[in-house]
LUMNULO-796605 format. One record per residue (C-alpha): residue number from 1; x, y, z; residue in one letter. Coordinates in steps of 0.25 Angstrom, whole numbers, plus 5000, padded with zeros to 4 digits. Example, Ala and Ser with C-alpha at 12.3 -4.5 7.8 and 13.67 -1.06 7.14 Angstrom:
NODE   seq   east   north     up   type
NODE     1   5049    4982   5031      A
NODE     2   5055    4996   5029      S
END
This chain:
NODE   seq   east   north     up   type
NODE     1   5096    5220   5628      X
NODE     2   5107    5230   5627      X
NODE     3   5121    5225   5629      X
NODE     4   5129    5237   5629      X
NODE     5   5126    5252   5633      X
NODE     6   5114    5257   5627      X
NODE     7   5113    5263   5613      X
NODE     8   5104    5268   5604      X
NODE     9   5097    5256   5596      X
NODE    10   5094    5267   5585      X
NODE    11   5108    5272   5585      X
NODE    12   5113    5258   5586      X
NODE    13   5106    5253   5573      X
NODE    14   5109    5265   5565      X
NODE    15   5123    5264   5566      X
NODE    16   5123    5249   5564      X
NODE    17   5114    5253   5551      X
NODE    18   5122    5261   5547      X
NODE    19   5136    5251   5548      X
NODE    20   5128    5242   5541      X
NODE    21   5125    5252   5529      X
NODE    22   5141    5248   5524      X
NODE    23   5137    5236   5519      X
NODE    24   5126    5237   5510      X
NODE    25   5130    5251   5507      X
NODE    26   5142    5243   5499      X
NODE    27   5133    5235   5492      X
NODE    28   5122    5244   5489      X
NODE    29   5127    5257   5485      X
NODE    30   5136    5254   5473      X
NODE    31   5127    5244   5466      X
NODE    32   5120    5257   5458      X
NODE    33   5135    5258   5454      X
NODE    34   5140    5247   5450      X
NODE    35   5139    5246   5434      X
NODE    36   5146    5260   5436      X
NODE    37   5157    5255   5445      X
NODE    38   5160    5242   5435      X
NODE    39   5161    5253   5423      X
NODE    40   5169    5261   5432      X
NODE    41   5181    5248   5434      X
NODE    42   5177    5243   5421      X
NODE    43   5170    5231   5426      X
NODE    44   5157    5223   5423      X
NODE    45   5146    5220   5430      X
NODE    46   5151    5207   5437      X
NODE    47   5164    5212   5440      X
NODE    48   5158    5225   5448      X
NODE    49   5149    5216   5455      X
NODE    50   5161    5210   5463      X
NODE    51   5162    5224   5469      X
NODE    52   5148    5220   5478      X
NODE    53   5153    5205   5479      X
NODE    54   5167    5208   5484      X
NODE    55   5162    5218   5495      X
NODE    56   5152    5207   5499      X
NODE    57   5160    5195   5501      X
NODE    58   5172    5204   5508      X
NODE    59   5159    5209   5516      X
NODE    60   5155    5194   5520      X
NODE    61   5170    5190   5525      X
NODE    62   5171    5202   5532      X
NODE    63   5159    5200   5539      X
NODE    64   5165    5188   5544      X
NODE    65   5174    5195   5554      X
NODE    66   5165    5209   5557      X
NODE    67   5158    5202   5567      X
NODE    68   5170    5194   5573      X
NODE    69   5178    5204   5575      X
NODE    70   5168    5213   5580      X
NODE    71   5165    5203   5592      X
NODE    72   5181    5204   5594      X
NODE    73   5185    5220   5593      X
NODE    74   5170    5225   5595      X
NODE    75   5159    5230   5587      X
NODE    76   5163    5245   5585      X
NODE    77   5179    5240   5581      X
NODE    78   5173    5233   5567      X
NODE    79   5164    5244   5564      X
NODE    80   5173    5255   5564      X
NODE    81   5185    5248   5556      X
NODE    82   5175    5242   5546      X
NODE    83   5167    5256   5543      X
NODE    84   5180    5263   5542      X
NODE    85   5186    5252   5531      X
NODE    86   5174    5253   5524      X
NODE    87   5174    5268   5521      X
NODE    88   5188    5267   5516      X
NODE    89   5185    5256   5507      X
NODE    90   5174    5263   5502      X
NODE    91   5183    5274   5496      X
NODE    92   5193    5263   5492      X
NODE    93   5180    5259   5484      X
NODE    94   5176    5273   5479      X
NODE    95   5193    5276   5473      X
NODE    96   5192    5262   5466      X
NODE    97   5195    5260   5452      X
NODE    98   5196    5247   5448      X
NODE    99   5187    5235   5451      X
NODE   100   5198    5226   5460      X
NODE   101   5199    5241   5469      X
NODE   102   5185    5242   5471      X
NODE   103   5184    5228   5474      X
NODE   104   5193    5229   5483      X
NODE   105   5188    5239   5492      X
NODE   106   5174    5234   5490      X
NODE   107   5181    5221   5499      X
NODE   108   5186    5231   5509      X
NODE   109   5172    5236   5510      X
NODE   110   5164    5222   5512      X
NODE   111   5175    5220   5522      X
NODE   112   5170    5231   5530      X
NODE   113   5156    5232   5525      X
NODE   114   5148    5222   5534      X
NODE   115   5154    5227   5549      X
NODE   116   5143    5236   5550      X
NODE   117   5133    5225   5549      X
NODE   118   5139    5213   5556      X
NODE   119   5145    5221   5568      X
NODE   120   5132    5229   5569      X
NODE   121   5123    5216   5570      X
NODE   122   5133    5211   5582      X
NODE   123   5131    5226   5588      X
NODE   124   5117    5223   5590      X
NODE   125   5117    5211   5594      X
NODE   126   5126    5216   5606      X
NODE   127   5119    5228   5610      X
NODE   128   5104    5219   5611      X
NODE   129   5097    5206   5611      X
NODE   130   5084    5200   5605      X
NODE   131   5073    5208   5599      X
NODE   132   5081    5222   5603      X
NODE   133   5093    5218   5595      X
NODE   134   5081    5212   5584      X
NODE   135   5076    5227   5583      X
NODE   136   5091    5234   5582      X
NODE   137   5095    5223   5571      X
NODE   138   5082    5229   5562      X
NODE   139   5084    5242   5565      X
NODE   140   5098    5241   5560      X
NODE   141   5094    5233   5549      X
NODE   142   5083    5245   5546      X
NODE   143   5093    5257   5544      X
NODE   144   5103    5247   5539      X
NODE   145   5093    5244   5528      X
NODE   146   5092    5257   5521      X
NODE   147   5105    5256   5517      X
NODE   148   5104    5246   5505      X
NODE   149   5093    5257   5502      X
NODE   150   5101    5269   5502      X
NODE   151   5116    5264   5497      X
NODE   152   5111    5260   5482      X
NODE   153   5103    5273   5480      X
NODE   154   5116    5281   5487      X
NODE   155   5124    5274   5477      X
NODE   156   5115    5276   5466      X
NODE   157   5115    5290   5469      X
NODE   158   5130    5292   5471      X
NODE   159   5135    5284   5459      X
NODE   160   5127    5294   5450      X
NODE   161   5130    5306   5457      X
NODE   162   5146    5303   5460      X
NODE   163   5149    5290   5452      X
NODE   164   5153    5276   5458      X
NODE   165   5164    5280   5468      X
NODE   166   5155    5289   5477      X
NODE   167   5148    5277   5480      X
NODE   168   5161    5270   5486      X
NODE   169   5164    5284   5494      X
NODE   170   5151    5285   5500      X
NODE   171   5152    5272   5505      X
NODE   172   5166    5276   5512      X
NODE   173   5160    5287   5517      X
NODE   174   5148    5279   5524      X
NODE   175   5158    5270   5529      X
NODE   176   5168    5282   5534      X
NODE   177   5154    5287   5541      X
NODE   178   5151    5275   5548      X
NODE   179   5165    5273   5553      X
NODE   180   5162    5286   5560      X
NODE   181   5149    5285   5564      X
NODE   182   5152    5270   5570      X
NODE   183   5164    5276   5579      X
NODE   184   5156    5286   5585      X
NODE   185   5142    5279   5587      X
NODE   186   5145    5263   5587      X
NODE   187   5146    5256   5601      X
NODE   188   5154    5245   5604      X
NODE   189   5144    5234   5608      X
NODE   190   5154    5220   5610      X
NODE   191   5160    5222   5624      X
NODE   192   5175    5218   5625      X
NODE   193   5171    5207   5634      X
NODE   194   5163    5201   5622      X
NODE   195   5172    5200   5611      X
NODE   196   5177    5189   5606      X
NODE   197   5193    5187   5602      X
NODE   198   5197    5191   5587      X
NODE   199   5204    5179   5584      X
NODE   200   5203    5170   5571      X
NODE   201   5202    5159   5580      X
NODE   202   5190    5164   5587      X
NODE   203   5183    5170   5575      X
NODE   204   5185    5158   5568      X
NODE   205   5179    5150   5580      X
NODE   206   5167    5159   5581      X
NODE   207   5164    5158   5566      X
NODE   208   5164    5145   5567      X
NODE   209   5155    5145   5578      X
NODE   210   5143    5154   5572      X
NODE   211   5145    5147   5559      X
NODE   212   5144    5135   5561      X
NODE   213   5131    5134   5569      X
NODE   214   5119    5131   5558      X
NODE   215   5110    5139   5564      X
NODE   216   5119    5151   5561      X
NODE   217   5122    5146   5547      X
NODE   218   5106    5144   5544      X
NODE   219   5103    5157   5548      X
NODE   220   5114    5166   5543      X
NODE   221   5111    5160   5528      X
NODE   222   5097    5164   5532      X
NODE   223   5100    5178   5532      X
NODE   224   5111    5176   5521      X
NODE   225   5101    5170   5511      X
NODE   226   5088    5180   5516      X
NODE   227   5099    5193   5514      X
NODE   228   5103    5185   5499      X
NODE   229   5089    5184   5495      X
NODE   230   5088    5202   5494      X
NODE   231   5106    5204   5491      X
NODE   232   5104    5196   5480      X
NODE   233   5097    5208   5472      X
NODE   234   5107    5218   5480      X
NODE   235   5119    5215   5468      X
NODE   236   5108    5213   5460      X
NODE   237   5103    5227   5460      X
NODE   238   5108    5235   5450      X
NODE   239   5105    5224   5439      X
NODE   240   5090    5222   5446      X
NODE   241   5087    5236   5448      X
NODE   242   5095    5242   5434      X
NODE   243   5093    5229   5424      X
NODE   244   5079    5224   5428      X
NODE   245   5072    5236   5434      X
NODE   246   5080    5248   5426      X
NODE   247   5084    5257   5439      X
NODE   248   5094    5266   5439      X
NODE   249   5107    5266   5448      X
NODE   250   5098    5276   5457      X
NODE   251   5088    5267   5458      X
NODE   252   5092    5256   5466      X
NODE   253   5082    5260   5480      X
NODE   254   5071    5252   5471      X
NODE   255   5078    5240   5475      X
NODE   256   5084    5244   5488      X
NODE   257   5072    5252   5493      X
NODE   258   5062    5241   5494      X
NODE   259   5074    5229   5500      X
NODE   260   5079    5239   5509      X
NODE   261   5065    5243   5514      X
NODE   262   5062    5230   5517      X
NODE   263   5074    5227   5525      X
NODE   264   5072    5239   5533      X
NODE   265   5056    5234   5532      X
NODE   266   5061    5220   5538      X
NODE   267   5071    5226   5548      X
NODE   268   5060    5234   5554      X
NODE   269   5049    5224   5554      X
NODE   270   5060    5213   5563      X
NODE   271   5063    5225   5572      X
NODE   272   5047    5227   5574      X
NODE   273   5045    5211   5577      X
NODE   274   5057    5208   5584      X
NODE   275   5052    5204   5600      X
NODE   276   5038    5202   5593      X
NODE   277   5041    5191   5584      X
NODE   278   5050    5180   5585      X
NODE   279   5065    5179   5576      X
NODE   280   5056    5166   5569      X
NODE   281   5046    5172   5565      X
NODE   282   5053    5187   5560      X
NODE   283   5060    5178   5552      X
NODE   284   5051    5170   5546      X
NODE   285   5041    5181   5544      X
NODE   286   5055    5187   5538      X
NODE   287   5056    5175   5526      X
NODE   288   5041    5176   5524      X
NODE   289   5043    5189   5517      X
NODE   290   5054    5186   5510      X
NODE   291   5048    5174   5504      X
NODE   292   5037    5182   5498      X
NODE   293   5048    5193   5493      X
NODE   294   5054    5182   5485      X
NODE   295   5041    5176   5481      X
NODE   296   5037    5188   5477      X
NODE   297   5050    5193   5470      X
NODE   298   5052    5179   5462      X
NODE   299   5036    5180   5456      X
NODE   300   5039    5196   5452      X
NODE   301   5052    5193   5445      X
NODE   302   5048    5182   5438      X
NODE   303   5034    5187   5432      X
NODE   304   5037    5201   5432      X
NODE   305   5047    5210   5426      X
NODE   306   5054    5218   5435      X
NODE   307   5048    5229   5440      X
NODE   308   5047    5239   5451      X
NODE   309   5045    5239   5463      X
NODE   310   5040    5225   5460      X
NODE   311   5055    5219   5459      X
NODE   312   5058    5227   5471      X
NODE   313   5048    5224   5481      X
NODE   314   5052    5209   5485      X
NODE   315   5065    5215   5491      X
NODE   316   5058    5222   5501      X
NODE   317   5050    5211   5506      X
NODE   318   5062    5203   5505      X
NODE   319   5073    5211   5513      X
NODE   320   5059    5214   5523      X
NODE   321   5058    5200   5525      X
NODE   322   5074    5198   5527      X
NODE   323   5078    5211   5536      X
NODE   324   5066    5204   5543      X
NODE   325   5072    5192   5545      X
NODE   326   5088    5197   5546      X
NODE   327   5088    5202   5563      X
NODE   328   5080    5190   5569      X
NODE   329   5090    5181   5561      X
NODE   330   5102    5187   5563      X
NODE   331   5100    5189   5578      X
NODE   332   5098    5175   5578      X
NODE   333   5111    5172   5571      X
NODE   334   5120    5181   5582      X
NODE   335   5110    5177   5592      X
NODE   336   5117    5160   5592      X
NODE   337   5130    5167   5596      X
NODE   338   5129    5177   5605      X
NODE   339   5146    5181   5608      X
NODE   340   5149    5181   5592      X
NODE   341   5137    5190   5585      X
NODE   342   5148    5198   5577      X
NODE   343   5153    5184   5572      X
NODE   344   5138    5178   5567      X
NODE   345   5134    5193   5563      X
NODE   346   5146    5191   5555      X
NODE   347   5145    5178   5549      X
NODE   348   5130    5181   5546      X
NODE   349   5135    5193   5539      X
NODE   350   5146    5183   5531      X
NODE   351   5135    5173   5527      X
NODE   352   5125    5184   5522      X
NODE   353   5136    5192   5515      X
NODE   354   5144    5180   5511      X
NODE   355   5129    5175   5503      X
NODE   356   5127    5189   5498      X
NODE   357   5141    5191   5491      X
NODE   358   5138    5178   5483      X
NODE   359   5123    5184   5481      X
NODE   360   5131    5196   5476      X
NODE   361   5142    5191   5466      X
NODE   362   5136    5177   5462      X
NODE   363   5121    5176   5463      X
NODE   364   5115    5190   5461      X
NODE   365   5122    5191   5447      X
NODE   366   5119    5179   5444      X
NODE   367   5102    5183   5448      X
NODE   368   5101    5197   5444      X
NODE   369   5098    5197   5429      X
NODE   370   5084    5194   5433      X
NODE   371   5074    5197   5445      X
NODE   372   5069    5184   5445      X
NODE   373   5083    5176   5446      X
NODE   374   5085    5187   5457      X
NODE   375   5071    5185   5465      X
NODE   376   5074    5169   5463      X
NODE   377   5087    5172   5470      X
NODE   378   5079    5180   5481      X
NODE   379   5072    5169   5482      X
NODE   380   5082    5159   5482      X
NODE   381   5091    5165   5494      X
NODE   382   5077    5169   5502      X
NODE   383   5074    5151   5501      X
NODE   384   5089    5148   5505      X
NODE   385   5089    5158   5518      X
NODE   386   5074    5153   5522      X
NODE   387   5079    5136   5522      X
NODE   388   5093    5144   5531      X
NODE   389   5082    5149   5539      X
NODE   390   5072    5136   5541      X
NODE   391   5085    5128   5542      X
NODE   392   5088    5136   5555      X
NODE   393   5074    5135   5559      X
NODE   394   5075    5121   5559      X
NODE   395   5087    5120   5567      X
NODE   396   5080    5127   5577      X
NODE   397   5068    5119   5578      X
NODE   398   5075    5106   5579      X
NODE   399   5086    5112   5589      X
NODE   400   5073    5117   5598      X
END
C-alpha cells in the first residue's frame, strides 16, 4: 500500500538505481587502474590496496548514521548533501598526488558513498508494504545491478584513453549529476510527524535497540556472509583476471558480466515470486543455488586450470542465488522495527560493509594467488551465512 502521494514505481526505482550506482562505482571503476595508480605515487601493491580498504571502512561508519539521520531531517536532506560531497571529493581524488592525499579523499568518498543505498532501501520501505515493496526492492536491485558491469569496463576504457585521474573526474561528474538530478526528481517520503529526534542520546538508544535483538544480529550476518562469499573476488579482480586468466585491463566484463547478470537474473526472479511464494522458501531456493555455485566453483579450481568462461560461470549462479535471497531478508530485517527502518537499513549496511573492508584488506590478499584458495573462501563465507540463517530459523520455530 502506498503511503505518500503517488509516484511512479519505474521512476521511483530508477532514481534509487541510480543513487546506489555511487558505491560500487567507487569500488569497481578504478580496479583496472590500480598497478598504474601505485606506479603513479610510487607505491606497491599492498600499499595501493589500502585506497579500496580505506573507502570501505569510512563507507561502513558512515553507514551507521545515513539511516539515523535520515529518519530525523528526512530522506531527500541526506541524499542531497551526500551526492554533493561525493562529487567534490571525487575531484580531490582525480588532483591527488601523493598516496596519504588520495587516501584521504578516498575516506571522504566512503563517507558519502553508501547514502544512496541505505536511505534509498528506507524510501521504499516508506512509500509501500509486503510483496509491492518486494517487487520495487528487485526492480532497484536490477538497474542498480548493471553498475558493477559498466564501472570496471568505463574505467578500463578511461584509463587507457586518458590515464588514471579521468577515472576520479568521471566519478565527480556522476556524483555532481546525481546531486542534480535528486533535487529535481527525489520525493520526500518520512512525514515530519514521523521523524525521530537527532540526538546522540536517542540514536545511541535506537542502536541499541536493533542491535541487540538476535534475530537482527542472525540475519544481518546472513546477508553479510552470503554478500562476502561474491566481494571476496571484487579486490581480487585484477590478479584473478590478469595473473590467472591473462585479461587485459579492458577486459574485466568477463568477470563482471557473468556476477552482475546473475544479480540482475536473481533480482528479477524474486520480483516474479514475490506474493506467489513465501520469504522461507525464496530464500532457501536462494541458498540452493548458491551451494551448487561453490560446489561447482571448488571442483573446477581444484581439478582444472583456470579457464574461460569455466572460472567465471559459478559467480553468476552465485550472485543469482544471493540477489535472490537479499529483498525477502532484508524486508524482514526492517520489517521487526517498523518507526527506525533508516536505523536497521543502516546497521545492516555497517554489518555487510564493515565484513567486506576486512574481506578487502585481510582476506582477499591473503586468497587471491590461487582460484582454489578463493573458491574455498567462497565457500567458506556461503557455510558461515547459511548456520546465521538456520540459527534464525531456529529461533523462529521454538518462539512459534
Amino acid at each position: 500500500m502506498s503511503k505518500s502521494a503517488p509516484v511512479s514505481h519505474g521512476r521511483l526505482a530508477f532514481l534509487l538505481a541510480a543513487l546506489a550506482t555511487i558505491g560500487p562505482f567507487s569500488i569497481d571503476t578504478f580496479l583496472p587502474a590500480m598497478p598504474a595508480i601505485g606506479r603513479s605515487l610510487e607505491v606497491g601493491p599492498l600499499e595501493i590496496q589500502q585506497a579500496l580498504t580505506v573507502y570501505l571502512l569510512c563507507y561502513a561508519f558512515m553507514m551507521l548514521w545515513h539511516g539515523a539521520i535520515s529518519d530525523a531531517i528526512g530522506r531527500r536532506r541526506v541524499v542531497l548533501a551526500t551526492t554533493l560531497l561525493f562529487g567534490l571529493a571525487s575531484v580531490g581524488c582525480a588532483l591527488s598526488n601523493s598516496l596519504p592525499a588520495l587516501l584521504f579523499f578516498r575516506g571522504l568518498q566512503g563517507l558519502c558513498g553508501g547514502a544512496g543505498l541505505v536511505v534509498g532501501r528506507a524510501i521504499i520501505r516508506d512509500r509501500l508494504e509486503g510483496a509491492e515493496a518486494q517487487r520495487l526492492m528487485s526492480q532497484v536491485t536490477m538497474l542498480f545491478s548493471v553498475s558493477p558491469a559498466i564501472a570496471p569496463v568505463v574505467g578500463g576504457w578511461l584509463f587507457g584513453a586518458f590515464g588514471w585521474h579521468s577515472i576520479f573526474v568521471f566519478m565527480g561528474l556522476v556524483g555532481l549529476s546525481l546531486f542534480v538530478f535528486a533535487l529535481v526528481a527525489l520525493p520526500e517520503t518520512l512525514p515530519a510527524s514521523a521523524r525521530q529526534p537527532l540526538a546522540f542520546g536517542a540514536l545511541l538508544s535506537n542502536y541499541v535497540t536493533v542491535g541487540r535483538k538476535r534475530e537482527f544480529q542472525l540475519l544481518s550476518l546472513a546477508v553479510a556472509f552470503n554478500f562476502a562469499g561474491f566481494f571476496l573476488y571484487i579486490p581480487a579482480a585484477p590478479v584473478f583476471l590478469m595473473e590467472h586468466l591473462h585479461l587485459g585491463p579492458s577486459e574485466f566484463l568477463w568477470m563482471f558480466g557473468p556476477a552482475v547478470s546473475g544479480i540482475m537474473l536473481g533480482a528479477y526472479l524474486s520480483g516474479r515470486m514475490a506474493g506467489r511464494r513465501s520469504p522461507r522458501e525464496i530464500v532457501t531456493m536462494a541458498y540452493a543455488l548458491m551451494g551448487l555455485a561453490a560446489a561447482f566453483n571448488l571442483i573446477h579450481s581444484g581439478f582444472f586450470a583456470p579457464s574461460l568462461p569455466w572460472s567465471v560461470l559459478p559467480l553468476a549462479l552465485y550472485t543469482t542465488g544471493m540477489s535472490l535471497a537479499a529483498p525477502s531478508i532484508t524486508l524482514n530485517l526492517m520489517d521487526q522495527f517498523p518507526s527506525l527502518r533508516g536505523t536497521v537499513s543502516s546497521l545492516q549496511g555497517f554489518t555487510q560493509t564493515l565484513l567486506g573492508s576486512v574481506v578487502a584488506g585481510v582476506v582477499s590478499p591473503l586468497l587471491w594467488n590461487s582460484p582454489l584458495t578463493l573458491a574455498l573462501g567462497m565457500t567458506l563465507f556461503l557455510a558461515l551465512g547459511f548456520c546465521f540463517r538456520s540459527a534464525y530459523r531456529a529461533r523462529i520455530r521454538r518462539a512459534g
